[in-house]
C-alpha positions as CSV (number, residue, x, y, z in Angstrom):
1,X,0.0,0.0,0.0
2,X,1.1,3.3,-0.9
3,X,1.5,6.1,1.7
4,X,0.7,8.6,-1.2
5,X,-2.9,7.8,-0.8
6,X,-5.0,10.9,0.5
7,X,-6.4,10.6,4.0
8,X,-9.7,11.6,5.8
9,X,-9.5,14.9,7.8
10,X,-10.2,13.3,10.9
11,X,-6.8,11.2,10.4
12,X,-5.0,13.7,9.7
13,X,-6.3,15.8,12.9
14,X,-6.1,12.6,14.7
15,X,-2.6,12.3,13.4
16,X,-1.5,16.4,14.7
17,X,-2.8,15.3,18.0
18,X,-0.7,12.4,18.6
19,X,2.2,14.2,17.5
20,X,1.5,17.0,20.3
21,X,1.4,13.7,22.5
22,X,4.4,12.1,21.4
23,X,6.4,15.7,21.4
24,X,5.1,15.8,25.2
25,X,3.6,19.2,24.3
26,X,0.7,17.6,25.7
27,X,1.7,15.4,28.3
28,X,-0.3,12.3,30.3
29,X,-3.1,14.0,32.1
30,X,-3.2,17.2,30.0
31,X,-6.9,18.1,28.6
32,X,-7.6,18.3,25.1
33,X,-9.1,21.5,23.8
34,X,-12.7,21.2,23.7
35,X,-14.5,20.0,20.5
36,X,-15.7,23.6,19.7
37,X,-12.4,25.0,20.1
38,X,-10.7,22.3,17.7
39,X,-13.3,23.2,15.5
40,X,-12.3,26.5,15.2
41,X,-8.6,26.2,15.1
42,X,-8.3,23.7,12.8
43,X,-11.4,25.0,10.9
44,X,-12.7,21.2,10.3
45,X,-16.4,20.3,11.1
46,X,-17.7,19.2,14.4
47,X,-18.2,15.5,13.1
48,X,-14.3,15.5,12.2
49,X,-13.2,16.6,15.0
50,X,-15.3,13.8,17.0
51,X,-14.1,11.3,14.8
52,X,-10.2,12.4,15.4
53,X,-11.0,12.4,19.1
54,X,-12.8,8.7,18.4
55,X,-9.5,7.8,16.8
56,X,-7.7,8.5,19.2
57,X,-9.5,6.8,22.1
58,X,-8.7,3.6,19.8
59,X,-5.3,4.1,19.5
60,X,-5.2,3.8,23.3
61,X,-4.0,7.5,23.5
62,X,-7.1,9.7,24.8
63,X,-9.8,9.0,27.6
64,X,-12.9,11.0,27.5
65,X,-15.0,11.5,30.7
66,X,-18.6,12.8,30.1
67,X,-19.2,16.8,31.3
68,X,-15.5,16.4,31.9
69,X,-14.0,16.5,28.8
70,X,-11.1,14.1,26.9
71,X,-7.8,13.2,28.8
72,X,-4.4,12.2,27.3
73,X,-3.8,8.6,29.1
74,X,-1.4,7.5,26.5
75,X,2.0,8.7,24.8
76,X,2.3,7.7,21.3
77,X,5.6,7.4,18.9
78,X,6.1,9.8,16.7
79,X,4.8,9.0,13.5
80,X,7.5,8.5,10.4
């Protein structure tokens, strides 16, 4: 398979967010920026950003708490 293939959004954003992990800019325990927020700085649509913070949850990297927001639980390599 080639890794010239285009990928969704939400892998991509998924992607950016384990590279903040990885680079320990945000570190086990940090908060991720609320769904909204990501929203607006990444300027993607509220379904993509769910689905990047879905993602992540699979990869074992984020934990999300109801009213409480998502959690880094994980640290992840840095992808090559």
């Amino acid at each position: 398979m080639s890794n010239d293939l285009p990928r969704y959004a939400y892998v991509k954003l998924a992607d950016v967010i384990a590279a903040e992990i990885a680079s320990g800019k945000l570190p086990k325990g940090a908060a991720l920026p609320g769904e909204r927020a990501m929203t607006e700085v990444h300027g993607l649509g509220i379904g993509t950003v769910r689905r990047a913070v879905a993602e992540l949850r699979k990869r074992g990297l984020v934990a999300t708490l109801p009213a409480k927001g998502t959690y880094v639980i994980g640290s992840a390599e840095s992808p090559t």
